[in-house]
NUPAGU-114086 format. One record per residue (C-alpha): residue in three letters; x, y, z; residue number from 0. Coordinates in Angstrom, 1 decimal. Each point is the difference from the previous one (the first is absolute). Layout:
+-----+--------+--------+--------+-----+
:  aa :     xx :     yy :     zz :   i :
+-----+--------+--------+--------+-----+
: ala :      X :      Y :      Z : NUM :
...
+-----+--------+--------+--------+-----+
//
This chain:
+-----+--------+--------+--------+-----+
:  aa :     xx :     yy :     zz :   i :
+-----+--------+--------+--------+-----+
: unk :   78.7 :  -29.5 :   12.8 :   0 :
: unk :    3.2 :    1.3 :    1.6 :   1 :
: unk :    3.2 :    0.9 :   -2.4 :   2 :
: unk :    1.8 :   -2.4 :    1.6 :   3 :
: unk :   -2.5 :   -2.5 :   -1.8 :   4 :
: unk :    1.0 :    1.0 :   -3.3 :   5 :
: unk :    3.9 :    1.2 :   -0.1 :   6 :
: unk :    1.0 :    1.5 :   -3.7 :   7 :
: unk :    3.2 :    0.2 :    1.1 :   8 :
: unk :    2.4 :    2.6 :   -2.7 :   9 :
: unk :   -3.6 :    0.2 :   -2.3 :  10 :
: unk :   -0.8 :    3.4 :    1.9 :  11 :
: unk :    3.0 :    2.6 :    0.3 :  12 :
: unk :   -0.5 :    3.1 :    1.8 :  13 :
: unk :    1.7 :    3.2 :   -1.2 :  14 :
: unk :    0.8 :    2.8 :    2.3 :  15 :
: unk :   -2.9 :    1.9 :   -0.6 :  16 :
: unk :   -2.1 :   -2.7 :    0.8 :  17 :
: unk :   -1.2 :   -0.9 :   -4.1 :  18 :
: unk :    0.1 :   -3.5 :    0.1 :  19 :
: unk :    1.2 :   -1.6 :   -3.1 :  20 :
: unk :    0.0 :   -4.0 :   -1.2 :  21 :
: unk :    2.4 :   -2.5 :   -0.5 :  22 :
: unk :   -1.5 :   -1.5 :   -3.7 :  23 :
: unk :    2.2 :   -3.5 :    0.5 :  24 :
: unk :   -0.5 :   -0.2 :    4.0 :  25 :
: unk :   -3.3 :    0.9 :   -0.1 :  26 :
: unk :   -0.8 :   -2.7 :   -2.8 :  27 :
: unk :    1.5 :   -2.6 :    2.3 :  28 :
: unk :   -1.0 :    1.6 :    3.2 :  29 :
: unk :   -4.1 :   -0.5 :   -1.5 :  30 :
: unk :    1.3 :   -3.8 :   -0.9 :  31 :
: unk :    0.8 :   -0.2 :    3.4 :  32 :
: unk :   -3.1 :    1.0 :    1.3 :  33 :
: unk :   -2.5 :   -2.0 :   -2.0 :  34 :
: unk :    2.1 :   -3.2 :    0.5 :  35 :
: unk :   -0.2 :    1.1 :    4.2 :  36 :
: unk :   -3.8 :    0.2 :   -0.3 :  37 :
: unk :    0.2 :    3.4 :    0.4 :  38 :
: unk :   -3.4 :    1.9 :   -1.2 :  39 :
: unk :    0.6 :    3.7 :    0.5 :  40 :
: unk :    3.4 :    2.5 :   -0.5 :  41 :
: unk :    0.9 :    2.1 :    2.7 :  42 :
: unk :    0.2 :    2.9 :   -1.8 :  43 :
: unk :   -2.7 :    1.6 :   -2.6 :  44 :
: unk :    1.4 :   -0.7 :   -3.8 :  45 :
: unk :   -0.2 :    3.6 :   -2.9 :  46 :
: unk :   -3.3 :   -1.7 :   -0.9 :  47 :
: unk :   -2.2 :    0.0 :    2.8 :  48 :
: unk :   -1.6 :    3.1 :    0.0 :  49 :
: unk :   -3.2 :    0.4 :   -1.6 :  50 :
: unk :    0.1 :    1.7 :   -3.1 :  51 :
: unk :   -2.8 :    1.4 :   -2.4 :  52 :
: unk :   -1.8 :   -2.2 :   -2.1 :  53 :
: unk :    2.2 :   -0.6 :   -3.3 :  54 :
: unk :    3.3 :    1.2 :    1.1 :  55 :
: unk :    3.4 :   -1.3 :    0.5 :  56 :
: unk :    2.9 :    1.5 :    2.4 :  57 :
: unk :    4.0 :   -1.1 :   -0.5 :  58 :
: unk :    2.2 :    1.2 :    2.2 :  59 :
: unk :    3.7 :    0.3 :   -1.8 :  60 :
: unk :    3.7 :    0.5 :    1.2 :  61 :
: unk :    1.6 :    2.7 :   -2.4 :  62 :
: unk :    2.8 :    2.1 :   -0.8 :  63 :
: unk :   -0.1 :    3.0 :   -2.2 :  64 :
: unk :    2.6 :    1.8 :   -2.1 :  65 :
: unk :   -1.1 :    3.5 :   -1.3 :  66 :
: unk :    2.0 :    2.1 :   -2.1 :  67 :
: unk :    0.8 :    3.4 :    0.8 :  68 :
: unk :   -3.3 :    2.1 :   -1.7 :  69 :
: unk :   -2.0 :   -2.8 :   -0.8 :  70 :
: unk :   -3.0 :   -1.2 :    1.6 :  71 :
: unk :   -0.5 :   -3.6 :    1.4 :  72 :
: unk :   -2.6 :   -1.2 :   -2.5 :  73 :
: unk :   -3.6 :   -0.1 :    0.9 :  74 :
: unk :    0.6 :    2.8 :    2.7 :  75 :
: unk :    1.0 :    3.2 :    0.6 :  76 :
: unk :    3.3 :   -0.9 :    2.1 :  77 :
: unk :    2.4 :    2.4 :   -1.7 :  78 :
: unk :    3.9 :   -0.3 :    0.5 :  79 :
: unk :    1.7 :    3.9 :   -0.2 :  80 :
: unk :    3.5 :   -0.7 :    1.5 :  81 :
: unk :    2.3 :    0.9 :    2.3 :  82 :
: unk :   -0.6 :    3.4 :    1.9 :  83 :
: unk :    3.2 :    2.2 :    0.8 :  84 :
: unk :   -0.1 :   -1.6 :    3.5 :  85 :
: unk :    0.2 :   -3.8 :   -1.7 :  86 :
: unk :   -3.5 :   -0.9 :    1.0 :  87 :
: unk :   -2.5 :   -1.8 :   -2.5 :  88 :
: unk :   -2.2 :    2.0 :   -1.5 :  89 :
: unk :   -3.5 :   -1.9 :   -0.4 :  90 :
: unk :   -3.0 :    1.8 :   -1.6 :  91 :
: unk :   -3.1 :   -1.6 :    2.4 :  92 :
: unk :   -3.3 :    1.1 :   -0.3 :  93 :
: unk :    0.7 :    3.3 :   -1.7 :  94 :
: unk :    2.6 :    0.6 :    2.6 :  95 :
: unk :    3.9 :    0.2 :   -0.2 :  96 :
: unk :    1.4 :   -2.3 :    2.8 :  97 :
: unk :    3.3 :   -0.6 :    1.3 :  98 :
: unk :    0.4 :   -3.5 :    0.4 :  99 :
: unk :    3.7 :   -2.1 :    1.6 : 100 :
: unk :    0.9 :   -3.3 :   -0.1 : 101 :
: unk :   -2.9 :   -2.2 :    2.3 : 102 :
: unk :   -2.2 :    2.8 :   -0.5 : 103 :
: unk :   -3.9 :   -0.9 :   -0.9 : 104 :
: unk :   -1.0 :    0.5 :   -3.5 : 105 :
: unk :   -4.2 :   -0.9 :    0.0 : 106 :
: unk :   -2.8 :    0.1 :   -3.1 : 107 :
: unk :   -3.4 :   -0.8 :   -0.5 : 108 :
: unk :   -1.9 :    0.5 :   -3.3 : 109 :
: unk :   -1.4 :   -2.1 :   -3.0 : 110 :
: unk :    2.6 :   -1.2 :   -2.3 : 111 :
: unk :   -2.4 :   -1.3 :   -2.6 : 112 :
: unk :   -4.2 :    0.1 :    0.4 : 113 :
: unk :   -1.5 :   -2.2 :    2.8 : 114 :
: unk :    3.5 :   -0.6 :    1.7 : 115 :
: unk :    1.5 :    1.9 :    3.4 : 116 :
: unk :    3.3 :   -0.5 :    0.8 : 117 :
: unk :    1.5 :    0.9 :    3.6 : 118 :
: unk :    3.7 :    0.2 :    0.1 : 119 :
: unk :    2.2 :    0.6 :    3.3 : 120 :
: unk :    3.9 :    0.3 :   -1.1 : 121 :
: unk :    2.8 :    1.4 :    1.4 : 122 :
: unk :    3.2 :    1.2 :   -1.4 : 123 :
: unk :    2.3 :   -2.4 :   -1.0 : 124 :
: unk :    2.6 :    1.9 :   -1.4 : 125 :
: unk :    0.2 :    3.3 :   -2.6 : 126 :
: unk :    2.7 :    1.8 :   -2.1 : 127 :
: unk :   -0.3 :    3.2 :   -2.0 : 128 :
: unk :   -1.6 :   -2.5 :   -3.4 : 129 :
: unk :   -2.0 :   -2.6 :    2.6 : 130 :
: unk :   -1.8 :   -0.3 :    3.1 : 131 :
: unk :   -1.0 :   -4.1 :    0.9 : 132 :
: unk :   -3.1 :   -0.7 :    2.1 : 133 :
: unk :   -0.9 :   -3.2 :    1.8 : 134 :
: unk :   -2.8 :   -1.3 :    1.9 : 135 :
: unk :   -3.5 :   -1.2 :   -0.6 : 136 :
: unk :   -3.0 :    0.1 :   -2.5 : 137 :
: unk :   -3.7 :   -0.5 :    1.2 : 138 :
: unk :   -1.6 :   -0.5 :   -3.5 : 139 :
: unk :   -4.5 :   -0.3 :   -0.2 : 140 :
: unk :   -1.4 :   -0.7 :   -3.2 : 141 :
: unk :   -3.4 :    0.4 :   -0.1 : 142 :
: unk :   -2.8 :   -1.4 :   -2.8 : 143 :
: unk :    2.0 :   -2.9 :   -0.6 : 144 :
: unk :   -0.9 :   -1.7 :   -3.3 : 145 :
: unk :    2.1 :   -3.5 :   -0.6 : 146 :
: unk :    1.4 :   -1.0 :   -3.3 : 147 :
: unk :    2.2 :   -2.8 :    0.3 : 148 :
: unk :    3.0 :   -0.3 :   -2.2 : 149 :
: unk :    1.3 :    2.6 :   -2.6 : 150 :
: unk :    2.8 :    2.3 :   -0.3 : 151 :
: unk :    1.4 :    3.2 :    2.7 : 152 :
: unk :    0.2 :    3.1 :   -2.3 : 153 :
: unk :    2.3 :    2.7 :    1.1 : 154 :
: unk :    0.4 :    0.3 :    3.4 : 155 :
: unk :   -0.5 :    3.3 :    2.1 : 156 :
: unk :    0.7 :   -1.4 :    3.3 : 157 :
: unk :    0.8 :   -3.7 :    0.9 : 158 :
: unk :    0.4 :   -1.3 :    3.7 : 159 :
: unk :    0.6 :   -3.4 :    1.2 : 160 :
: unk :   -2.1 :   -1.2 :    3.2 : 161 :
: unk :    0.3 :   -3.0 :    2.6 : 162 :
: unk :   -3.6 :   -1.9 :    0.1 : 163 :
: unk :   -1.5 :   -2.3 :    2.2 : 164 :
: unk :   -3.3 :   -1.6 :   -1.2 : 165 :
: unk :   -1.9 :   -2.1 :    2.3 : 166 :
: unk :   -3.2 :   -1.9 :   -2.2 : 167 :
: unk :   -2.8 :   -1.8 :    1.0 : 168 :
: unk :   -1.2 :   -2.6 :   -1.9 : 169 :
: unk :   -1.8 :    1.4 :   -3.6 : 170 :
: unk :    1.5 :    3.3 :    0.8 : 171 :
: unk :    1.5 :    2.2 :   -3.0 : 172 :
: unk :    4.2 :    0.9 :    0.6 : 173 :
: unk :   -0.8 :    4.1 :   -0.1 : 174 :
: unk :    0.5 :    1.6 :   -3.0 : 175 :
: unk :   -0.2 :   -3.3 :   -2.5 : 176 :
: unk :   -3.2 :   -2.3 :   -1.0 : 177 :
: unk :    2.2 :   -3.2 :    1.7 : 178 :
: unk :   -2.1 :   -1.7 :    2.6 : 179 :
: unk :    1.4 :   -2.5 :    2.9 : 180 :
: unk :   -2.3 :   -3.0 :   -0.3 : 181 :
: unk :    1.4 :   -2.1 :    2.6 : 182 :
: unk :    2.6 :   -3.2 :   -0.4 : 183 :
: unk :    0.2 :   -2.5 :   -2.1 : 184 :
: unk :    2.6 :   -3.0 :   -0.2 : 185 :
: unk :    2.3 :    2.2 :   -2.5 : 186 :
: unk :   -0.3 :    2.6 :    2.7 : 187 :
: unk :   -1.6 :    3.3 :    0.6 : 188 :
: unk :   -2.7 :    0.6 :   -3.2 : 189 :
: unk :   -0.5 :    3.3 :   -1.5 : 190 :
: unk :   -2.3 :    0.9 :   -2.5 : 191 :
: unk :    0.4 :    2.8 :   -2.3 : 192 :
: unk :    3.2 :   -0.2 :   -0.5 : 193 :
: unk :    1.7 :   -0.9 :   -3.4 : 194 :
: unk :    1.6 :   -3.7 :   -0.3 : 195 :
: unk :    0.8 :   -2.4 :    2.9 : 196 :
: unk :   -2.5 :    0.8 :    3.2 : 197 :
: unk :    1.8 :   -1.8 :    2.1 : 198 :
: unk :    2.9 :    1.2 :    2.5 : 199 :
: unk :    1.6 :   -1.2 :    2.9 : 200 :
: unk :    1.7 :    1.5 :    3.0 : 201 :
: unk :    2.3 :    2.4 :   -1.0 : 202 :
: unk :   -0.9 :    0.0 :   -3.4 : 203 :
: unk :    0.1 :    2.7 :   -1.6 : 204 :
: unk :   -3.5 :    2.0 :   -1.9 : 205 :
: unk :    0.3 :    3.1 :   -2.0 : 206 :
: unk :   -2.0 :    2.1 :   -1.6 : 207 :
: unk :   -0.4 :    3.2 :   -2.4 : 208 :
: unk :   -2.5 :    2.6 :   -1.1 : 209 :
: unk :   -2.0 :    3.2 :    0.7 : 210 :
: unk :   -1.7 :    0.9 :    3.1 : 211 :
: unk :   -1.0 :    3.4 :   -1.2 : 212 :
: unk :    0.6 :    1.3 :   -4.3 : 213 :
: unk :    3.2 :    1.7 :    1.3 : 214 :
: unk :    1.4 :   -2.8 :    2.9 : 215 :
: unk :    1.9 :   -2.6 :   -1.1 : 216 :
: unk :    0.4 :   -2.7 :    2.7 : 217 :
: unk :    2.8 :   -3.1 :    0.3 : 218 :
: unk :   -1.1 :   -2.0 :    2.7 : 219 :
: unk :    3.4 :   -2.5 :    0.8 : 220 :
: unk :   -1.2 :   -2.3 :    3.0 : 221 :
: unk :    0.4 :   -3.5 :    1.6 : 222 :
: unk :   -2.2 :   -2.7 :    1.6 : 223 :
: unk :    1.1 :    0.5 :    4.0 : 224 :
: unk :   -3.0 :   -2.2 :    1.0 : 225 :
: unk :   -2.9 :   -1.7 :   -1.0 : 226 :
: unk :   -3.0 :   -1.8 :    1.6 : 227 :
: unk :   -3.6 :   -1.3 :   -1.2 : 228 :
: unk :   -1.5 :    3.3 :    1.3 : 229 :
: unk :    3.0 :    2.4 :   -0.5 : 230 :
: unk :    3.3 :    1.3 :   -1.8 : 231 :
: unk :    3.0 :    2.5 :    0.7 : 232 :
: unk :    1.3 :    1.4 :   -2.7 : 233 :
: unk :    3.5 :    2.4 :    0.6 : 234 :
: unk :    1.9 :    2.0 :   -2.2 : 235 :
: unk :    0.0 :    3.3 :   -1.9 : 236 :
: unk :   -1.7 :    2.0 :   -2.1 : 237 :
: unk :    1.3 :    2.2 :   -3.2 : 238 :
: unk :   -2.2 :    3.1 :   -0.4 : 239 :
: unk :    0.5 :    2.0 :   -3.0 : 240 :
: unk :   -1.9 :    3.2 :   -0.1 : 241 :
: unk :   -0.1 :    1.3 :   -3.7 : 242 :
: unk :    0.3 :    3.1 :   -2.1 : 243 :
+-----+--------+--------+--------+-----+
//
């Protein structure tokens, strides 16, 4: 299929690195557009398509940082120190001092919490003698994931707030929640597994709360873009909260 086939239009933005970044509301009405044109396959590969090991999940998260001057960024070891005598940032990286200005890369990898990696690529956004602000993206895998709908987020060490895009087959589980697609009914598309009314319609809206993992908390806030007999889309985001 050529990408003239299947246009999305302002869903895909391409920065000036070459990180391409989605439109949430064009790329919503962009996959409406699609289904209704008969279209089958996206021109592009969406976050989710790459294998990934058995039992894990992978979000991938705008985010912007603030970290006070001689305080870590929780759950890593990004230290801010200051301003230098020559007005550069002073960022403590991987037991190294490193002078860091405005559009500068600030990277980390490490374990936050047990059976979680997160990968982030910031630059600088802005700093002062008391602040430095980061901004970029999050790559979060959880691994060994365990499901417990419902319940209540404790206190958060890290929280980020990803774009999905879930494509089900029919009698397929949305990731990370017991709620199965089981095709259409005349109320609609039918879930089961989900508390109260099954039933939703194009657009609708389906949300969802619990634990993935003992210490990931997990707000899933989507809509109905498309359903079918054999199939659903499902667009929206997802709250992580990684705990203390």
């Amino acid at each position: 299929m050529q990408e003239a086939d299947c246009p999305l239009g302002a869903a895909v933005i391409t920065g000036a690195n070459g990180t391409m970044f989605f439109n949430r509301f064009a790329l919503l009405v962009n996959l409406m557009s699609l289904s209704v044109g008969g279209c089958t396959a996206l021109p592009f590969p969406l976050p989710f398509a790459t294998p990934l090991p058995p039992n894990t999940l992978v979000y991938t998260a705008p985010v912007t940082f603030t970290i006070k001057t001689g305080t870590p960024l929780p759950g890593t070891t990004l230290v801010y120190l200051g301003e230098s005598e020559t007005r550069q940032a002073q960022m403590f990286i991987s037991g190294y001092v490193a002078p860091k200005q405005v559009a500068d890369t600030v990277d980390w990898q490490g374990s936050p919490i047990p059976n979680v990696n997160l990968k982030l690529n910031t630059r600088v956004v802005t700093y002062d003698k008391n602040a430095i602000t980061l901004a970029g993206t999050a790559y979060i895998e959880i691994a060994n994931i365990v499901i417990q709908p419902g319940g209540t987020p404790g206190t958060p060490l890290l929280e980020f707030k990803a774009p999905v895009t879930f494509m089900l087959q029919k009698n397929e589980l949305i990731p990370g929640t017991k709620i199965v697609y089981v095709g259409v009914a005349s109320e609609g598309a039918q879930f089961l597994g989900m508390e109260g009314y099954p039933y939703r319609k194009q657009l609708d809206s389906l949300q969802y709360l619990g634990r993935i993992h003992p210490r990931v908390f997990v707000w899933l806030d989507l809509r109905v873009i498309n359903y079918s007999e054999t199939n659903v889309v499902l667009g929206g985001t997802a709250n992580i909260k990684l705990e203390q």
